[in-house]
C-alpha positions in Angstrom: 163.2 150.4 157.6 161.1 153.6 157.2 159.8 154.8 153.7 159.6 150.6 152.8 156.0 150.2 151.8 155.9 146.7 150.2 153.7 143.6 151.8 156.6 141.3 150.3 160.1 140.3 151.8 162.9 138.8 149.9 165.6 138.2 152.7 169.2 136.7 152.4 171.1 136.4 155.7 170.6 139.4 157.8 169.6 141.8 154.9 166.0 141.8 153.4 164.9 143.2 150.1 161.5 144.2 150.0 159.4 144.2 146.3 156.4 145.2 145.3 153.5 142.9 144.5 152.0 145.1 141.9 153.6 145.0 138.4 157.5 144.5 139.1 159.3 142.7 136.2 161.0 139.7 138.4 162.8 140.2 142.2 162.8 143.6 141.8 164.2 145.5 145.0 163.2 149.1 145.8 164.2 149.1 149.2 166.7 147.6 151.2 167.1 146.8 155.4 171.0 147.7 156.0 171.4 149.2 153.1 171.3 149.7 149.5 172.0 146.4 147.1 171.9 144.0 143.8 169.0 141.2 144.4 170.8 138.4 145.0 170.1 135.1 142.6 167.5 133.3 143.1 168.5 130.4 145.5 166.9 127.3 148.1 169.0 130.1 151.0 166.6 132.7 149.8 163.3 133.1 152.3 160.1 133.9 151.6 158.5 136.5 153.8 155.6 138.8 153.7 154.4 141.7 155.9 151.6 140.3 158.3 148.2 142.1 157.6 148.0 143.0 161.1 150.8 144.9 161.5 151.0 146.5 157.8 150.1 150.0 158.6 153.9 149.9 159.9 155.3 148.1 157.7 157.3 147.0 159.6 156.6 143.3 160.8 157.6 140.1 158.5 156.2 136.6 158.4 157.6 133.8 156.7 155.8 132.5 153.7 158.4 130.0 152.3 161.8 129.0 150.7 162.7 129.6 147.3 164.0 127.3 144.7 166.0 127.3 142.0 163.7 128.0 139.0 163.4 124.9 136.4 165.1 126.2 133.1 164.1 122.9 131.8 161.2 120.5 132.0 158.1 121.3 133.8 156.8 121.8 137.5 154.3 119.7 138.8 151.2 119.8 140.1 150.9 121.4 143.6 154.2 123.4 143.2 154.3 127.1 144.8 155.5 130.0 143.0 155.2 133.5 143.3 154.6 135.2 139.8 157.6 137.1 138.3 155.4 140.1 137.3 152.6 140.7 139.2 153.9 139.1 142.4 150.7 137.1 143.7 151.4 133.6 145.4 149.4 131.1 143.5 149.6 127.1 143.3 150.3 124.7 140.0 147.2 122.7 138.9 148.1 121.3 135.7 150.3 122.2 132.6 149.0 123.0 129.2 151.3 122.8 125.7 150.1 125.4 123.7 151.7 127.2 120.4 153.3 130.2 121.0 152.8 132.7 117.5 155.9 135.3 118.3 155.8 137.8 115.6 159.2 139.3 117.1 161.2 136.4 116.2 159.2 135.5 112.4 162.0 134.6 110.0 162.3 137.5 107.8 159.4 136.8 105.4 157.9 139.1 102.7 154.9 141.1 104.4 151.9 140.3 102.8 148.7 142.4 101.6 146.3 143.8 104.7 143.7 140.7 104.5 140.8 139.7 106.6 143.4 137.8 109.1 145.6 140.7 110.0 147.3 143.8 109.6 150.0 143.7 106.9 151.4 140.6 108.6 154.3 137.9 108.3 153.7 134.4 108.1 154.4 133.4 111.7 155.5 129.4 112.8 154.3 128.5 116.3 156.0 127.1 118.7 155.5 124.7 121.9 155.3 126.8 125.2 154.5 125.7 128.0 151.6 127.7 130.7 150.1 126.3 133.6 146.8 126.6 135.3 146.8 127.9 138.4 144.7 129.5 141.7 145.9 132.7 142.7 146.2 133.3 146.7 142.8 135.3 147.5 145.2 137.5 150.4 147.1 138.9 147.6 144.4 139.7 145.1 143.7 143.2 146.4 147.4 144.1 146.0 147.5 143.5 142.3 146.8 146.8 141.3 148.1 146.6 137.6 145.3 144.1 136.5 141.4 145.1 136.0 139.8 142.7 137.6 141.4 139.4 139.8 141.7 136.8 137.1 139.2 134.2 136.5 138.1 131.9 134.2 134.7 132.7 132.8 131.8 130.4 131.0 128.5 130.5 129.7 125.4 130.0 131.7 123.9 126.6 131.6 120.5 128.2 130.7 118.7 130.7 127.8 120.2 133.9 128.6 122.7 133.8 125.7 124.4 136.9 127.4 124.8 135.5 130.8 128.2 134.2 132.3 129.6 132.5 135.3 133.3 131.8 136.1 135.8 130.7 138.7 137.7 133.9 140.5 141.2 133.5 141.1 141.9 131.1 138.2 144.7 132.1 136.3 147.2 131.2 133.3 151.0 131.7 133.7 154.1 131.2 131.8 156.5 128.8 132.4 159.1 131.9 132.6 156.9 134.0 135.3 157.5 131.1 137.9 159.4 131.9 141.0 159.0 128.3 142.7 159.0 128.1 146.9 158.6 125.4 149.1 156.6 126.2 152.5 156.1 124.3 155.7 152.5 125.6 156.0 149.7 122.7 154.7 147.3 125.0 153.4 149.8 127.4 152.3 147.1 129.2 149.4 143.7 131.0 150.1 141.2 129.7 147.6 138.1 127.6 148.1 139.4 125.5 145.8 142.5 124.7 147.6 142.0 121.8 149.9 138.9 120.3 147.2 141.9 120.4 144.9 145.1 119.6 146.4 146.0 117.0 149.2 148.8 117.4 151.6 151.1 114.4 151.5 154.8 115.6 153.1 156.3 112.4 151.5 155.9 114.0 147.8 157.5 116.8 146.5 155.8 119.1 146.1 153.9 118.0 149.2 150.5 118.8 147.5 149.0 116.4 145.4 145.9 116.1 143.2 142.7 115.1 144.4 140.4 113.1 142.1 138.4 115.7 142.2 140.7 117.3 139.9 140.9 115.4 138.2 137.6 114.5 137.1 137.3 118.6 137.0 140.0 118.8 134.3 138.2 116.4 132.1 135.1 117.6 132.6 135.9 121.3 132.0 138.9 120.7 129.3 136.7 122.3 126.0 136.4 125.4 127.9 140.0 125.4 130.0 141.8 124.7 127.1 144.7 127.0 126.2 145.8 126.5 122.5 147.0 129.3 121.1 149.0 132.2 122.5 150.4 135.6 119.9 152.8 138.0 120.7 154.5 141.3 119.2 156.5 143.8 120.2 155.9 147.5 118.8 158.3 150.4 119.9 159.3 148.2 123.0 155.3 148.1 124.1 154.7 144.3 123.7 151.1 142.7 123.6 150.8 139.1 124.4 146.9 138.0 123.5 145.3 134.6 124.5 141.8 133.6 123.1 139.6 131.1 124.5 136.4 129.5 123.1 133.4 129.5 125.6 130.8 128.0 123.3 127.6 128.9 121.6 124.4 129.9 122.6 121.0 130.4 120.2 119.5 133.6 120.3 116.8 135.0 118.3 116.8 131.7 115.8 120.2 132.2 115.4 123.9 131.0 116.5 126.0 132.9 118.7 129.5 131.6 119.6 131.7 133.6 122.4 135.4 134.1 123.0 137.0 135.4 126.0 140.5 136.5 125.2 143.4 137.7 127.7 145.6 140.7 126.6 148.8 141.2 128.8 150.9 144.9 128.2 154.3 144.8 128.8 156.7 147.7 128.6 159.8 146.8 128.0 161.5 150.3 128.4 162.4 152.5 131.2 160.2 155.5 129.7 156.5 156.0 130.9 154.0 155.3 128.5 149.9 155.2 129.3 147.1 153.8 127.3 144.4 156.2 125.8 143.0 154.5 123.0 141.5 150.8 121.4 140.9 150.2 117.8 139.6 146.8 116.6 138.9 145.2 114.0 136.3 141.9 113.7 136.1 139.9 111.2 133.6 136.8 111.2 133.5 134.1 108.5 129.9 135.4 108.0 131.9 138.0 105.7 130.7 141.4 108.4 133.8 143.4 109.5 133.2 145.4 112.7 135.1 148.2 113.7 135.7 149.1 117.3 136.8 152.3 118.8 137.2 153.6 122.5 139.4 155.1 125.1 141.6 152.7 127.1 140.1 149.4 128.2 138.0 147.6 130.2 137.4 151.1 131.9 141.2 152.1 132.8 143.9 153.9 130.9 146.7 151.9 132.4 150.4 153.9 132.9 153.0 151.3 132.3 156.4 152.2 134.3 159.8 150.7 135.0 158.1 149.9 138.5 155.3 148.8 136.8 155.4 147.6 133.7 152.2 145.5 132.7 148.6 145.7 133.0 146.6 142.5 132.7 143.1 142.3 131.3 140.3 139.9 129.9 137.0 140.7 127.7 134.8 139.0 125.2 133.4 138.9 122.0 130.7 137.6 120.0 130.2 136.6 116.4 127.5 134.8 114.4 129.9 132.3 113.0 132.0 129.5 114.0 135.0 131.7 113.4 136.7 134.7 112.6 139.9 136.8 113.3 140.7 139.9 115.7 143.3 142.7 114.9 144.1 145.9 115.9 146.4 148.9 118.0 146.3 150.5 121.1 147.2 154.1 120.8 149.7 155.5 123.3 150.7 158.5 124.8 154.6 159.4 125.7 155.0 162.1 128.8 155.8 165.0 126.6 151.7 164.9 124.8 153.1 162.3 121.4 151.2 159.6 120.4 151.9 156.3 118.7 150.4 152.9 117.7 151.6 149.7 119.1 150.1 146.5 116.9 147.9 143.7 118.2 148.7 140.7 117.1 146.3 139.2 114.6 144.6 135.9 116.4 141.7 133.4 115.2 138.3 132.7 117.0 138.0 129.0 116.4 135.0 126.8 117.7 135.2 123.0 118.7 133.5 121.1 116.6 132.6 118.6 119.6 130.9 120.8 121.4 129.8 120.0 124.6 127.2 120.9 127.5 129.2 124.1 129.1 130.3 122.7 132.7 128.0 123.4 135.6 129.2 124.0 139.6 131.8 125.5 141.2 130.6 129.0 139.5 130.2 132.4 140.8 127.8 135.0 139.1 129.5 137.1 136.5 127.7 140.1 136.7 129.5 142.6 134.2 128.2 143.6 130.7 129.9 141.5 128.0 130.4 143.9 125.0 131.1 147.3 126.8 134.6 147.2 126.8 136.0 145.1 123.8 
């Protein structure tokens, strides 16, 4: 077992295949007990296991976490289902499902390309389509181990007060793809780390999944659904580098006797090749129904200039923007660099900043300080 240096066991039988819990793409195995080996499929046989924290120095002792399942190719899981995500490999919990409309400019019928306009670069018209995500809490053990995102996802909102710039959110709140679940069962009743567990979820063994919603959840959901909202999701794929962007409306604030509304908006980067490839450079472009088109420029983002590998292949990251108007669009590239010094651009997908129209008072409780600066890093 020496030279294995992942916190995360997959073991069949008498042979265990370890896998990293920072940016594999699925069961990935890089080192195997008894020797070298295809990851098996994915099966109820298959255990769960992870190295206790204890005894990681070693790396050498396993506990058991759970069972897997057989993924769902079809229908949806339910609240209170276990997974551990395909990519970046954190255990997290199923709250609730959302249906949102999946723009994938890789699979556009083959339309004329149109004029650069104010809504994008030179683009197709793209049809969405009904995906399903889920919200979910992320295990707070595993958030120090997910070294190929910037910051351990939350869910951010605007202060209940005057500070315009001010914003609080919910760590360990995350969206995930139907595909990205790896569903497990585990004996364990509190089987997740988050504060928000046990207010959340209740333990009854005669459901499946055991863990069922509180009202408290409930009432949470409908309180907080403006502002948890996934709608929209866009995707494209340039020179195998794919960009998946979600934006979310957080509201408006008045400042200086005049509207501001904010966005926060999650980019995922995904390589989809074996060669190594890192981030050097943002370009954006913001345009606001006002009619003022910003231009953006800096290296990397949100402070990093992520290198996207076979062993790991994404990088996770949110930010924000502000406009003056109830909407507007965002486009742009990330500029790339190949091992040998080239460079090339791989396409954002063109989105929309949209407002509700039936605004409501931003949700209060349950909030941690957010205590980073906004616009630094668009």
């Amino acid at each position: 077992m020496a030279g294995c240096v992942a916190r995360r066991a997959l073991t069949v039988g008498s042979r265990w295949w370890s896998r990293s819990l920072t940016g594999t793409r699925g069961p990935r195995p890089f080192c195997a007990a008894g020797g070298a080996g295809a990851f098996p499929p994915v099966a109820t046989t298959t255990t769960l296991r992870h190295l206790s924290s204890r005894n990681r120095p070693e790396g050498k002792v396993l506990e058991t976490v759970g069972v897997f399942e057989v993924p769902k190719q079809n229908g949806k899981y339910e609240t209170g289902q276990l997974f551990l995500h395909s990519v970046f490999g954190y255990r997290g919990v199923v709250l609730f499902p959302w249906q949102a409309r999946l723009y994938d400019r890789d699979v556009a019928s083959a339309a004329p390309e149109k004029a650069e306009n104010p809504a994008g670069h030179g683009s197709k018209e793209v049809k969405g389509k009904t995906h399903t995500y889920y919200q979910v809490l992320i295990d707070a053990r595993d958030c120090p181990h997910i070294s190929q995102r910037s910051q351990t996802e939350a869910v951010t909102f605007l202060a209940n007060h005057d500070d315009s710039r001010a914003l609080y959110a919910i760590p360990g709140l995350d969206y995930v793809s139907h595909e990205d679940i790896l569903p497990y069962t585990s004996t364990d009743q509190v089987p997740i780390q988050h504060e928000l567990f046990e207010r959340f979820l209740l333990y009854d063994q005669t459901k499946a999944p055991p863990f069922v919603a509180r009202e408290t959840l409930r009432a949470w959901q409908e309180k907080n659904h403006p502002w948890l909202e996934l709608s929209d999701v866009h995707r494209e794929t340039t020179e195998n580098i794919r960009v998946t962007v979600i934006p979310f409306y957080m509201g408006m604030r008045e400042a200086q006797n005049s509207h501001v509304y904010w966005w926060r908006y999650c980019i995922r980067l995904e390589n989809l090749d074996s060669d190594v490839v890192q981030l050097r450079e943002r370009h954006w472009r913001i345009f606001s129904l006002s009619g003022t088109l910003e231009t953006v420029r800096g290296r990397g983002v949100v402070g990093r200039e992520p290198v996207l590998s076979k062993e790991q292949p994404a990088f996770q990251y949110s930010s924000h923007v502000s406009l003056q108007a109830s909407s507007g669009h965002m486009w742009g590239t990330f500029r790339f660099e190949r091992p040998d010094g080239s460079h090339f651009d791989v396409r954002i997908p063109p989105f929309s900043l949209e407002s509700n129209k039936d605004e409501k008072t931003p949700p209060s409780g349950l909030h941690c300080r957010w205590s980073s600066e906004l616009l630094k890093n668009r």
